[in-house]
N, C-alpha and C positions, 0 to 999 in steps of 0.2 A: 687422897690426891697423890699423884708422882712424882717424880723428882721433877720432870720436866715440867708440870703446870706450876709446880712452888717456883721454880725460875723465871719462868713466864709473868707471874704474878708481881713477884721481884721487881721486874721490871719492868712494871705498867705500875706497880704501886703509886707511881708520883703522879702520875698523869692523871690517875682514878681518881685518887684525892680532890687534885683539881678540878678535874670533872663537874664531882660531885658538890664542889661548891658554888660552882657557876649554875648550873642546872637549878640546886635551889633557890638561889638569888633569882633565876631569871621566873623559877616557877611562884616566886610570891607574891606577885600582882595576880588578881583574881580574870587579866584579858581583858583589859577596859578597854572601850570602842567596839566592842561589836556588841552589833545589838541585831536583833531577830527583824525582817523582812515588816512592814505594816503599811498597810494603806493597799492601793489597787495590786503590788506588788505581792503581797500574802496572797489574793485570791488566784492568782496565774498558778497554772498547774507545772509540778514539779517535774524533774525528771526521774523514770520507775528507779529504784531502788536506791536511791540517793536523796539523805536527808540537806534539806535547803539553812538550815538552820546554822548557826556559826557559832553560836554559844557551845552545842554538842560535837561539833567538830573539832574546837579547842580544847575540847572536855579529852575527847579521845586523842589526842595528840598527847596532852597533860600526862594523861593515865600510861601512854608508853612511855616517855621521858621519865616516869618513879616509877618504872619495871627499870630501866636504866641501871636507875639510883639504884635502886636493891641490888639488884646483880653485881653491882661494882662494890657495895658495900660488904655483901657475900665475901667477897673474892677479897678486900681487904682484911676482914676478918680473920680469912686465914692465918693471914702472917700474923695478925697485933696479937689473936688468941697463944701461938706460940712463942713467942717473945724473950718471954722468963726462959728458955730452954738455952738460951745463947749467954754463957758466962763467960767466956774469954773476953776480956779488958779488946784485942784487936778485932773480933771477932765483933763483938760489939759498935766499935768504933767501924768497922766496915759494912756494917746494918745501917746504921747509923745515916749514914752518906750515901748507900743505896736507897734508902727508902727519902732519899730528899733529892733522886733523881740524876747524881752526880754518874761522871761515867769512871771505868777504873783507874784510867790513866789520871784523870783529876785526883782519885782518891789516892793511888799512888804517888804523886807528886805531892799531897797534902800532910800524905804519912810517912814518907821517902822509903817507899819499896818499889820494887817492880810491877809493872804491870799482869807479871804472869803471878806473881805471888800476890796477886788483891784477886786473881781471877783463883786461886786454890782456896785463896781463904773462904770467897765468897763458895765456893763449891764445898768447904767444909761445914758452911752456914745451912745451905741448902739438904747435907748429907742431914743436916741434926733435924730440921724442919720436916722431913719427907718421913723420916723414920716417925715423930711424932703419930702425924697424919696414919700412918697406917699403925697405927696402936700397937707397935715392936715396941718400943718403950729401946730403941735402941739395939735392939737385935732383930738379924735378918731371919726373914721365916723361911722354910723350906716347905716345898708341896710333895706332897706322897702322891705317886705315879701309880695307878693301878694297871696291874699287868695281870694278863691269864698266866692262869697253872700250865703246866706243861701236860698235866694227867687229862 
């Protein structure tokens, strides 16, 4: 991942969380009340490629709502897996309050800094995250340019 999706992440963190806990609350009822078609209504002919059924049609609804879930869970993961990487005491405390969705200026007024200096810290946070991610372990790579001979 890049600097800019660890950002991005950043700051959907909270909302994902949320998300994902509404989605499962809402997905633990099994869809009570629908019930499949019976009596004269079963034998009437359906429309071509379109199943009549409503148990399978919540089925596949269900089933994209926990692709959802994954994906946001995915994408959470990023950050919680690198966590341990952020040792600064401020640096911390400004994870901290992004990841519960505050904005800088709250967390600046919370911490009494500026707003541009929660917006470096946070960019210091994201420098250590990104680097992670691309397995530098802290060091920038360089790419070898291949060029013709002159011969």
């Amino acid at each position: 991942m890049n600097r800019k999706e660890i950002e991005n992440i950043l700051k959907d963190y909270h909302w994902m969380i949320n998300s994902i806990k509404e989605l499962r609350k809402s997905l633990q009822s099994a869809g009570e009340g629908l019930t499949a078609q019976y009596g004269v209504e079963a034998t009437l002919p359906k429309p071509q490629g379109v199943t009549g059924d409503p148990i399978y049609k919540e089925l596949i609804r269900r089933e994209k709502r926990h692709a959802v879930i994954n994906k946001y869970k995915a994408k959470i993961s990023v950050i919680q897996d690198r966590l341990h990487l952020i040792k600064d005491d401020r640096e911390l405390e400004v994870l901290h309050w992004l990841l519960e969705g505050k904005s800088y200026r709250w967390i600046g007024m919370h911490m009494g800094l500026s707003f541009s200096h929660i917006k470096r810290i946070r960019d210091s946070i994201v420098d250590k995250l990104a680097d992670e991610t691309n397995g530098t372990n802290g060091t920038k790579e360089t790419e070898l340019q291949k060029h013709k001979s002159a011969c």
